[in-house]
VOBA-461831 format. One record per residue (C-alpha): residue number from 1; x, y, z. Coordinates in Angstrom, 3 decimals, padded with zeros to 6 digits. Example, Ala and Ser with C-alpha at 12.3 -4.5 7.8 and 13.67 -1.06 7.14 Angstrom:
// VOBA-461831
<r><num>1</num><xx>012.300</xx><yy>-004.500</yy><zz>007.800</zz></r>
<r><num>2</num><xx>013.670</xx><yy>-001.060</yy><zz>007.140</zz></r>
//
This chain:
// VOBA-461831
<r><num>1</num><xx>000.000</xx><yy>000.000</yy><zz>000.000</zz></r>
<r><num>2</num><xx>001.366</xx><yy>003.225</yy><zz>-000.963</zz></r>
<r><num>3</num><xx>002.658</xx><yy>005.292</yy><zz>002.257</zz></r>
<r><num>4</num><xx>000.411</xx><yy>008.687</yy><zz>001.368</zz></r>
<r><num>5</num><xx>-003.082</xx><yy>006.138</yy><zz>001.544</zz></r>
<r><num>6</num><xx>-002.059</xx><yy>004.017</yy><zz>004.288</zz></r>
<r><num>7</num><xx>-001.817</xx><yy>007.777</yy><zz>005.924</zz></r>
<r><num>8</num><xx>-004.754</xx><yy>008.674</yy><zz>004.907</zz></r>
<r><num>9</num><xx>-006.736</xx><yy>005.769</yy><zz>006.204</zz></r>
<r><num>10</num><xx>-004.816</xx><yy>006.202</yy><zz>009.452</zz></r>
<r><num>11</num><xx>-006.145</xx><yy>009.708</yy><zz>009.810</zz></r>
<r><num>12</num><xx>-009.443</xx><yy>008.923</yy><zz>008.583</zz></r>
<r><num>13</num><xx>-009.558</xx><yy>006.553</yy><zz>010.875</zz></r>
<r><num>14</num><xx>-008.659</xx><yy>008.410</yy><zz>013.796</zz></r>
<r><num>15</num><xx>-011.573</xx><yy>011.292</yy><zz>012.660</zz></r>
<r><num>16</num><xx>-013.598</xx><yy>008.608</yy><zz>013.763</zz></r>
<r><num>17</num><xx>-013.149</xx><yy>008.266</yy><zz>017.341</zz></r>
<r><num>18</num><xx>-015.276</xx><yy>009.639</yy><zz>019.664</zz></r>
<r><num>19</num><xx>-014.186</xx><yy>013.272</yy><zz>021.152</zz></r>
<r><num>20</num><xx>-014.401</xx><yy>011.707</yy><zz>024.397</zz></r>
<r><num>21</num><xx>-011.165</xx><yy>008.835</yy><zz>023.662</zz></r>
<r><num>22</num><xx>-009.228</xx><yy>011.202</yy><zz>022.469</zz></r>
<r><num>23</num><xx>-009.463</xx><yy>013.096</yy><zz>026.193</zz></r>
<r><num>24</num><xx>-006.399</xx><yy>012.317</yy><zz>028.151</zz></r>
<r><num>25</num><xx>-004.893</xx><yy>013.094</yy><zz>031.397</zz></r>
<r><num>26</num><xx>-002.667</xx><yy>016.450</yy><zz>030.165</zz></r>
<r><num>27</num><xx>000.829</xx><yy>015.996</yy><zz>031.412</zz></r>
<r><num>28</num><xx>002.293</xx><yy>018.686</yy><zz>034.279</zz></r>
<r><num>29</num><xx>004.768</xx><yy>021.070</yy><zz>032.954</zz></r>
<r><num>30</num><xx>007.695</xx><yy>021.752</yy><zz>035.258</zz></r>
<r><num>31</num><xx>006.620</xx><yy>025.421</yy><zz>035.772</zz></r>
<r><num>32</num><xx>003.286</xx><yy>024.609</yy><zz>037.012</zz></r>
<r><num>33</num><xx>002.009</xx><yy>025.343</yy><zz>040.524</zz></r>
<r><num>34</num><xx>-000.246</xx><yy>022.132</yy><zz>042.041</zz></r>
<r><num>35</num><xx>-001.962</xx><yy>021.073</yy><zz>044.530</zz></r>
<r><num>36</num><xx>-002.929</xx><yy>017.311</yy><zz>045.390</zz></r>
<r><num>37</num><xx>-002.353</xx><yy>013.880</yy><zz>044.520</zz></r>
<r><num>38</num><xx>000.314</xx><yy>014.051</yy><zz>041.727</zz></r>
<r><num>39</num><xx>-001.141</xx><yy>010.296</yy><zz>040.468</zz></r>
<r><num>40</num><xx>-004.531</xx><yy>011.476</yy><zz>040.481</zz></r>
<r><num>41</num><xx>-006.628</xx><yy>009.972</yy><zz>037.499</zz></r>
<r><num>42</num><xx>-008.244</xx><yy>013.596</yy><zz>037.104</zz></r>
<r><num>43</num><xx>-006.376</xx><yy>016.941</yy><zz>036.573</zz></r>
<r><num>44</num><xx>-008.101</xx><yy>020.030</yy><zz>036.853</zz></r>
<r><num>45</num><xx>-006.576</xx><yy>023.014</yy><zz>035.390</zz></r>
<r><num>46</num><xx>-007.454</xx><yy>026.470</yy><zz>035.978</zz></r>
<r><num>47</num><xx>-006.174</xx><yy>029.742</yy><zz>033.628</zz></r>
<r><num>48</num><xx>-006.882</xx><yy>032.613</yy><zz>036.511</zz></r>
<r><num>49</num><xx>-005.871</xx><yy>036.103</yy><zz>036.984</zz></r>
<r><num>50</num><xx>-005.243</xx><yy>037.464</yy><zz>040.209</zz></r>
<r><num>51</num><xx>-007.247</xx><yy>040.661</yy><zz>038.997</zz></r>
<r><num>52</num><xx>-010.187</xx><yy>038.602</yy><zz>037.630</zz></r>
<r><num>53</num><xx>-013.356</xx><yy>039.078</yy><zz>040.176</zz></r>
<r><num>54</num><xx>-014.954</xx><yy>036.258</yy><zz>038.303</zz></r>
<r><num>55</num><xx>-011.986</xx><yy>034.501</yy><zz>039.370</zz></r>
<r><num>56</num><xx>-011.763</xx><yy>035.687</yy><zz>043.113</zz></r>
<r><num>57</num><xx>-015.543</xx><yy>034.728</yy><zz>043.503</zz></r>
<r><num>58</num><xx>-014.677</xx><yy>030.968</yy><zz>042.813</zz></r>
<r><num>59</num><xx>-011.333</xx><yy>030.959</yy><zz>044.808</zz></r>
<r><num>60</num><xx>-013.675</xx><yy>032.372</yy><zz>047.773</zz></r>
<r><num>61</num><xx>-016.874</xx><yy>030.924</yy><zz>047.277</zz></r>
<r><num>62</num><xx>-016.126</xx><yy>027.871</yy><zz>045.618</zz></r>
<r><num>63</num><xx>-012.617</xx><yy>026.506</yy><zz>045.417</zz></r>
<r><num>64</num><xx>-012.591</xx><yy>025.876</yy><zz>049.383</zz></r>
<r><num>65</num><xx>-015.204</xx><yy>023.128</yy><zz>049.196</zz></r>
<r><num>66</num><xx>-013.857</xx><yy>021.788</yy><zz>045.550</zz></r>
<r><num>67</num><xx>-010.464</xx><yy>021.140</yy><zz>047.704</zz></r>
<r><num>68</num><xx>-011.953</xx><yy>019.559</yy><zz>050.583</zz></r>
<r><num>69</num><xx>-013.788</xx><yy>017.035</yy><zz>048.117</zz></r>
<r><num>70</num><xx>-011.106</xx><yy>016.477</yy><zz>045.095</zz></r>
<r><num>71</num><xx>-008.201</xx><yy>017.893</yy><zz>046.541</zz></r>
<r><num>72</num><xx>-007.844</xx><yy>016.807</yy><zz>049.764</zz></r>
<r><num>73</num><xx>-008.846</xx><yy>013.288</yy><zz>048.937</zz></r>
<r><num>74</num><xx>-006.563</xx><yy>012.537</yy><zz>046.505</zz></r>
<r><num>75</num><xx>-009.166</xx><yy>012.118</yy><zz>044.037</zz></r>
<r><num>76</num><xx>-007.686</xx><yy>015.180</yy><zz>041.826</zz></r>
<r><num>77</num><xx>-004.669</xx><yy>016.706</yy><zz>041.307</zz></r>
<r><num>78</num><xx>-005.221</xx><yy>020.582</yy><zz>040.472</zz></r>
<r><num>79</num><xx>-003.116</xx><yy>022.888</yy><zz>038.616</zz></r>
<r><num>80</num><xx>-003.373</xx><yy>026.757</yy><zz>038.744</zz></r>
<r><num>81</num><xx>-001.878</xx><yy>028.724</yy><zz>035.458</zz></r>
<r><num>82</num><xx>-001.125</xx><yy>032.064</yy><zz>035.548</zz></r>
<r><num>83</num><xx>-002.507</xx><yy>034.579</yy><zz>033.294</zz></r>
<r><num>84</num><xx>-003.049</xx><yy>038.202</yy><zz>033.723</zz></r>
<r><num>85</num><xx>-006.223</xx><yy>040.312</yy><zz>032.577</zz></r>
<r><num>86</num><xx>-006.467</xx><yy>043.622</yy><zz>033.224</zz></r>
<r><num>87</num><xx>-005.578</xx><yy>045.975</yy><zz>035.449</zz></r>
<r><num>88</num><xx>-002.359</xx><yy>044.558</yy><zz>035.047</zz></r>
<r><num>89</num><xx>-001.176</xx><yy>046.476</yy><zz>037.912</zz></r>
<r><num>90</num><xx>-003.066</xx><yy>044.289</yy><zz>040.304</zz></r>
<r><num>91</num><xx>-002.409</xx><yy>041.138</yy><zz>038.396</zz></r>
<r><num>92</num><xx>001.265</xx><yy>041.300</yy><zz>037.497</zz></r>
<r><num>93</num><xx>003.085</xx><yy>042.285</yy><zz>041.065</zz></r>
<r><num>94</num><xx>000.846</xx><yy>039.802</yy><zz>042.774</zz></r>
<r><num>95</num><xx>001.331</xx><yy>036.914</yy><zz>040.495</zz></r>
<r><num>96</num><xx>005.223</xx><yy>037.867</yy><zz>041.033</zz></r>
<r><num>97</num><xx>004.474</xx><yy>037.793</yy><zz>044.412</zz></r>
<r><num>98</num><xx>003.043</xx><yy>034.286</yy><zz>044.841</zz></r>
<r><num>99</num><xx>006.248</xx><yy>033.158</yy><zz>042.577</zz></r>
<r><num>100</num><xx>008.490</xx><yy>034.710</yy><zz>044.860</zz></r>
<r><num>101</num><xx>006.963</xx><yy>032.875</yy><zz>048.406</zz></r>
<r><num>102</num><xx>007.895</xx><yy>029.476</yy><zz>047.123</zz></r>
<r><num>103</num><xx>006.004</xx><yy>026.306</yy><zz>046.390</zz></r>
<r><num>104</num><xx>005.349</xx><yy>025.419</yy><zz>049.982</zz></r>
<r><num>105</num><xx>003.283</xx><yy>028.950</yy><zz>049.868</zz></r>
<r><num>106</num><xx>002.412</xx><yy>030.150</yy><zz>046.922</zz></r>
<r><num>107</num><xx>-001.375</xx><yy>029.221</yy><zz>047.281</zz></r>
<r><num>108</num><xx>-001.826</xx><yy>031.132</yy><zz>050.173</zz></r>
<r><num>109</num><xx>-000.737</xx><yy>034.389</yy><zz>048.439</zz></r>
<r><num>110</num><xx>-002.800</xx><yy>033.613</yy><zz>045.901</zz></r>
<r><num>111</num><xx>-005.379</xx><yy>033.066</yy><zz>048.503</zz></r>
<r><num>112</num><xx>-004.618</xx><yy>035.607</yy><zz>049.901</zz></r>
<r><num>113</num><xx>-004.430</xx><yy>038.002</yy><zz>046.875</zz></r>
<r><num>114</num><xx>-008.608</xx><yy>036.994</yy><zz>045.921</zz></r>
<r><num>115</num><xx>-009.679</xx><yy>037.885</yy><zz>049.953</zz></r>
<r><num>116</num><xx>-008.102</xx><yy>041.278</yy><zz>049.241</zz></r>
<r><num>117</num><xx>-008.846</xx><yy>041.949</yy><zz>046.127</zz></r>
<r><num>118</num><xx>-012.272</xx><yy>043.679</yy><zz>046.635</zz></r>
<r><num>119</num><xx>-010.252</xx><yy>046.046</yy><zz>049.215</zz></r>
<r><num>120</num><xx>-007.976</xx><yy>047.142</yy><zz>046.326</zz></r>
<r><num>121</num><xx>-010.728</xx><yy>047.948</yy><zz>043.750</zz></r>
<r><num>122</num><xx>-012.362</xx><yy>049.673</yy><zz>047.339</zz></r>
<r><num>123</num><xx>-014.210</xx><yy>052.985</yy><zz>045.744</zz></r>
<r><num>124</num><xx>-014.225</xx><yy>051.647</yy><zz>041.711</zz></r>
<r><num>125</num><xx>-011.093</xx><yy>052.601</yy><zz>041.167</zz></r>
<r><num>126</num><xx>-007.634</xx><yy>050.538</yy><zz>041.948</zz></r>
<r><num>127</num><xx>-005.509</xx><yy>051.775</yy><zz>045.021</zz></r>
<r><num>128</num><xx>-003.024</xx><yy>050.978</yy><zz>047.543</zz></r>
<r><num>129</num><xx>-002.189</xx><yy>047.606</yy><zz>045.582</zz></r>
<r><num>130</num><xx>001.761</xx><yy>047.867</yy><zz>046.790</zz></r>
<r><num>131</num><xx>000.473</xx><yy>048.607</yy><zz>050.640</zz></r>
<r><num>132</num><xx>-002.040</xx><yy>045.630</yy><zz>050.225</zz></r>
<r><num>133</num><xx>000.693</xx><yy>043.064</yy><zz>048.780</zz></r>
<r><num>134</num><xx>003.138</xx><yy>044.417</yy><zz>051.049</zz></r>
<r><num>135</num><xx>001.422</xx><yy>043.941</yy><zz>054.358</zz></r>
<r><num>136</num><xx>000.346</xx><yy>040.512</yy><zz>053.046</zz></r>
<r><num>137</num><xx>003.723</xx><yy>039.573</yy><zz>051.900</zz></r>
<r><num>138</num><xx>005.242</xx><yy>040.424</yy><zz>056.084</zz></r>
<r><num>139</num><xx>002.546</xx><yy>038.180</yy><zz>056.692</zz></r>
<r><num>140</num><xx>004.850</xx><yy>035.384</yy><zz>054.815</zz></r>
<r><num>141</num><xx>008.349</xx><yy>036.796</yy><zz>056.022</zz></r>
<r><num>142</num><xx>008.883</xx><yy>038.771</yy><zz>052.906</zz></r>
<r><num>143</num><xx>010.060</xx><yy>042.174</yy><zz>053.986</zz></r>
<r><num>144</num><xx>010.079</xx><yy>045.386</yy><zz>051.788</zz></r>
<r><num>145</num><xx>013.204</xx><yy>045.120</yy><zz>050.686</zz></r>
<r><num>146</num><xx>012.549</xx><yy>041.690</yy><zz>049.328</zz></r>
<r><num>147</num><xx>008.934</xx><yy>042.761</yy><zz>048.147</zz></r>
<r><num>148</num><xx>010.656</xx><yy>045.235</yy><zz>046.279</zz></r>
<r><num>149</num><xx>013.603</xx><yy>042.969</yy><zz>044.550</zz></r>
<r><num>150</num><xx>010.449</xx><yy>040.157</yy><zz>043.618</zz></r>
<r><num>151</num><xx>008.072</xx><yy>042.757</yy><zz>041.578</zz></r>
<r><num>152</num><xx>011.438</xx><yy>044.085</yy><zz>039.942</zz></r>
<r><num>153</num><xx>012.791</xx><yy>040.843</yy><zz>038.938</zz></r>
<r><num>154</num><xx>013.242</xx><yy>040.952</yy><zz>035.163</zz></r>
<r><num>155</num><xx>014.000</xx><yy>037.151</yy><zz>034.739</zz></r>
<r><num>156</num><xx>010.800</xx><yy>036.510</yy><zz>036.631</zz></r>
<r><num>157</num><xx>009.019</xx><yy>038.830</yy><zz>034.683</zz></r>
<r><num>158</num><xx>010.076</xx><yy>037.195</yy><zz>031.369</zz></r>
<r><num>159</num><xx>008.981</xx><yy>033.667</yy><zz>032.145</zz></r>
<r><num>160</num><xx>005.677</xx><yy>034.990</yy><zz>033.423</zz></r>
<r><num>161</num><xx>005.325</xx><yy>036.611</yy><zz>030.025</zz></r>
<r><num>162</num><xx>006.251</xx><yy>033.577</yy><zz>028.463</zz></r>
<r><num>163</num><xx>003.800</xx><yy>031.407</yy><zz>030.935</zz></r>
<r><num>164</num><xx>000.634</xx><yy>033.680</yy><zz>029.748</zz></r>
<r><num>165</num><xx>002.093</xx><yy>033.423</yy><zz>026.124</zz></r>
<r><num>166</num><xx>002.132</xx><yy>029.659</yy><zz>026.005</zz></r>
<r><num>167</num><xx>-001.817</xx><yy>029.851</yy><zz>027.429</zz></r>
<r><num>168</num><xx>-002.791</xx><yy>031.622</yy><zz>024.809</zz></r>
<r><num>169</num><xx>-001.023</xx><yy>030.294</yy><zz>021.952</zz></r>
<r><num>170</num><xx>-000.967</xx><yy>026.564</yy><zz>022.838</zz></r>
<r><num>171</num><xx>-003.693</xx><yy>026.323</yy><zz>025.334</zz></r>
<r><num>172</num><xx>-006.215</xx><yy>028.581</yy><zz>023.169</zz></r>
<r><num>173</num><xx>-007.005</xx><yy>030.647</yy><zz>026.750</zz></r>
<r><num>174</num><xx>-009.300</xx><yy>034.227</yy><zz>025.708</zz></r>
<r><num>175</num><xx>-010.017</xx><yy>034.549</yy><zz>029.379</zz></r>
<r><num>176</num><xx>-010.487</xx><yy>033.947</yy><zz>033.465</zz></r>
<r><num>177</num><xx>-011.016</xx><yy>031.999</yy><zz>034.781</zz></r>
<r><num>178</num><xx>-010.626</xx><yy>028.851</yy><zz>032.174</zz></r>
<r><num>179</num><xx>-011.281</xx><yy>025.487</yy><zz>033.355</zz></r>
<r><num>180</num><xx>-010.052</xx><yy>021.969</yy><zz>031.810</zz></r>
<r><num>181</num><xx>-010.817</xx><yy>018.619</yy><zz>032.999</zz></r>
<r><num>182</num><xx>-008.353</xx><yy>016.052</yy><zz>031.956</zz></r>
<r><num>183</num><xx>-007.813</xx><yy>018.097</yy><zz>028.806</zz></r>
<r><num>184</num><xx>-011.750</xx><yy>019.345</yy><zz>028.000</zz></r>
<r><num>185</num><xx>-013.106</xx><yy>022.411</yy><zz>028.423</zz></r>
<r><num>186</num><xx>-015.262</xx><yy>022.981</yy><zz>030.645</zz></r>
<r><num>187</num><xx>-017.889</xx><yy>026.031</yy><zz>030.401</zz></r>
<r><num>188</num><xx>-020.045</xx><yy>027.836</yy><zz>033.340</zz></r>
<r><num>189</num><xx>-023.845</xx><yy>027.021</yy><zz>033.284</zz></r>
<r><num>190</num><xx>-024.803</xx><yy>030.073</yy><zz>030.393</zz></r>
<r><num>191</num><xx>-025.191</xx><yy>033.345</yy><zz>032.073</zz></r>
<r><num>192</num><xx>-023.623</xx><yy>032.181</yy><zz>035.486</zz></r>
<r><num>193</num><xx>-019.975</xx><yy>031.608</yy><zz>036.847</zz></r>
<r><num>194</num><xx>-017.996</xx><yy>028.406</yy><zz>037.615</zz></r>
<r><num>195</num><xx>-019.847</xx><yy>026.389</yy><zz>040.043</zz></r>
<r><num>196</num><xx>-019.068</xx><yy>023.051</yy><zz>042.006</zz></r>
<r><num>197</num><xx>-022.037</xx><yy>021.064</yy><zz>040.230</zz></r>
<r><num>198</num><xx>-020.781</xx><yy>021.543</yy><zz>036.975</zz></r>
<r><num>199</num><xx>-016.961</xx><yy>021.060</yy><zz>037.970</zz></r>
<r><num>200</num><xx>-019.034</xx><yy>017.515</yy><zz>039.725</zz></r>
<r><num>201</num><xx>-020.110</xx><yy>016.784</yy><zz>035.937</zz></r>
<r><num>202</num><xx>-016.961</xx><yy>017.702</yy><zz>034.383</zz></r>
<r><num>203</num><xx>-014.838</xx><yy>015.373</yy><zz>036.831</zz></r>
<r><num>204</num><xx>-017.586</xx><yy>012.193</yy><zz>036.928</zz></r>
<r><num>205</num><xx>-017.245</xx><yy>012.382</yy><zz>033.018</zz></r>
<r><num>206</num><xx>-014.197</xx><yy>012.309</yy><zz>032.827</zz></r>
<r><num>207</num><xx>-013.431</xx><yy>009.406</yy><zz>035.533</zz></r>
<r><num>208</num><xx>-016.050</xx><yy>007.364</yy><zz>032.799</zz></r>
<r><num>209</num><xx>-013.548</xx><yy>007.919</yy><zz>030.204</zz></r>
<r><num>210</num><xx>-010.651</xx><yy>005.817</yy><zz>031.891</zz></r>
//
């Protein structure tokens, strides 16, 4: 058989599967920041900004009982990827910040960043973001000086850029928060935000697929 139709039969072939085969756990990248079981069968993935409200809703409202159930069971291993939305000015010194505290505490700045972030857009406009990350940086150890040296970090700055870049090129991310569940995406009930239920769905479905 000549080597251009045996290819062709092989692709047609694999048009044929359903969507839901083709789903896969996604592999970790060494740059990403995770929480939970690292053998998990499911991996959730969240895009979020840490100037997205949409996105400090969930982390408040919902994320808490999503960890106690997935999380903290071992039943999922979740991955947060940065990505910054505007104001940028919230976004990009935080998201620096969480970097700069380490793996061991990196979720609780950025736990730390959503429970503040209503007190930095305080009066519609945004103000007193450096007083805000620096108090909650002494919090962590992190002096001024040091706060200082993180947000001016050029190197750090770079690979963030590079971070958002690969979500948007590769990971086709338009916005926050984005959610995938063992590589499909999943979508808030229409005219509502990301709630547990449908994340429930999303993660049953997906344990179906194995």
């Amino acid at each position: 058989m000549r080597t251009g139709l045996r290819l062709l039969i092989g692709l047609t072939a694999l048009m044929l599967l359903p969507a839901a085969s083709m789903a896969a756990r996604p592999a970790v990248r060494a740059d990403d920041m995770t929480l939970g079981n690292t053998k998990a069968k499911v991996v959730v993935v969240e895009y979020a900004s840490l100037s997205c409200p949409h996105c400090a809703r969930f982390h408040n409202s919902v994320f808490p009982a999503f960890r106690k159930k997935y999380v903290d069971t071992g039943k999922v291993l979740f991955v947060y990827r940065e990505f910054v939305t505007s104001p940028a000015e919230i976004a990009v010194p935080a998201t620096m910040l969480a970097r700069c505290a380490g793996k061991d505490r990196y979720f609780e700045v950025i736990s730390r960043v959503f429970a503040t972030q209503d007190e930095m857009y305080k009066g519609g406009t945004v103000r007193g973001v450096h007083d805000i990350l620096r108090r909650e940086a002494a919090t962590l150890g992190i002096d001024a000086a040091a706060y200082e040296a993180c947000i001016s970090d050029e190197a750090a700055f770079e690979a963030l850029k590079a971070r958002i870049s690969r979500a948007e090129t590769e990971d086709k991310v338009q916005g926050t928060p984005t959610f995938d569940v063992n590589g499909v995406r999943v979508t808030a009930p229409l005219g509502k935000e990301m709630d547990l239920a449908t994340l429930d769905a999303a993660i049953a479905a997906a344990l179906k697929r194995k």
